[in-house]
C-alpha positions in Angstrom: 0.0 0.0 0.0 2.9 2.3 0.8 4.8 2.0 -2.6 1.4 2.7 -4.2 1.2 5.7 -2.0 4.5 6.9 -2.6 4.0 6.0 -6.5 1.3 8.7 -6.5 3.0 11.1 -4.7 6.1 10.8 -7.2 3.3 11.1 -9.9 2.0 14.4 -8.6 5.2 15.6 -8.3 6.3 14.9 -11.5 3.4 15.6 -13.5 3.9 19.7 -11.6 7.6 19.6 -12.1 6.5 19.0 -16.1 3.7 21.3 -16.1 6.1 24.1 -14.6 8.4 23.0 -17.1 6.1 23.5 -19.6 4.7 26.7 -18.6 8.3 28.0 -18.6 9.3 26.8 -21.9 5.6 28.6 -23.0 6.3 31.8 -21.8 10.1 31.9 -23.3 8.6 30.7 -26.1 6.2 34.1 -26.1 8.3 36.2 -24.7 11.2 35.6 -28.0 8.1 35.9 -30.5 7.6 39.1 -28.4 11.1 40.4 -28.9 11.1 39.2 -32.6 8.5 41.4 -33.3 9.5 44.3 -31.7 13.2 44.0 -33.5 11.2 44.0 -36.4 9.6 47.0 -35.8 12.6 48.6 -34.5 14.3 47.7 -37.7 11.0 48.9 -40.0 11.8 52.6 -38.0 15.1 52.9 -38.5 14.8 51.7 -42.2 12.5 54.6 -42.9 14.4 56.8 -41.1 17.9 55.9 -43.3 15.3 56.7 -46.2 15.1 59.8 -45.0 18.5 60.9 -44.2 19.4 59.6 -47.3 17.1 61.6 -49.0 17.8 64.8 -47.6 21.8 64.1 -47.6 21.1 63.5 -51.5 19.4 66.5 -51.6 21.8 68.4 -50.1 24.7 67.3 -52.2 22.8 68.5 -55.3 22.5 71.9 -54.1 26.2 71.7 -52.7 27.1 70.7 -56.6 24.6 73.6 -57.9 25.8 76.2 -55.9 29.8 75.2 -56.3 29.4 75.0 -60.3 31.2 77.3 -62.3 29.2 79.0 -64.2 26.6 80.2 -61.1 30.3 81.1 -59.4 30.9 83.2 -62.3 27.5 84.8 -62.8 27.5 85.8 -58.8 30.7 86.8 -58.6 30.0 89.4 -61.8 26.4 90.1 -60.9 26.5 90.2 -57.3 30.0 91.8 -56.5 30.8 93.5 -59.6 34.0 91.6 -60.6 35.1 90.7 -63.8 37.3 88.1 -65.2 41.1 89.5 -65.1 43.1 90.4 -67.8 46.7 88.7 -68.8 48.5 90.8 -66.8 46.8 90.8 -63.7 47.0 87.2 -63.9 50.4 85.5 -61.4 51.6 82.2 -62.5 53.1 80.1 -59.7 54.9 77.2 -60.1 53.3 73.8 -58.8 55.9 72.5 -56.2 53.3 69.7 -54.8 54.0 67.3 -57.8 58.1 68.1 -58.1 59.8 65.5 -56.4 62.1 66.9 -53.5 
């Protein structure tokens, strides 16, 4: 009667020791779906946000190129401050030391 008993009581014990187990495993389970998701809408963000930067860095560099092209230097530079381009002999030639070799 006593190892029927204690058979029983090993039973119970065992079947809660596998339904905590599998409670646990459940909830880790949930709770990496959980994180998965939220990676993924961390991820999503910053994606659109790149998008953005990029766009506005690419848009940036175009007016960089705009305003740096020659021919809008030239008109300013004329229009705006009254120069003009310089005759021969206002012009100084230097000579390039950077590609001599010492």
């Amino acid at each position: 009667m006593k190892t029927i008993a204690m058979t029983a009581a090993t039973f119970r014990r065992q079947t809660a020791a596998t339904s905590i187990a599998l409670v646990a495993v459940g909830i880790l389970y949930v709770w990496t779906h959980l994180r998965v998701v939220d990676l993924g809408y961390l991820i999503s963000d910053l994606l659109g946000k790149r998008r953005h930067v990029q766009a506005d860095h690419d848009e940036l560099a175009l007016e960089r190129d705009t305003l740096l092209s020659p021919k809008l230097l030239e008109s300013k530079a004329i229009n705006d401050f009254q120069l003009r381009i310089p005759r021969r002999d206002q012009v100084i030639w230097m000579q390039d030391n950077l590609t001599k070799s010492p």
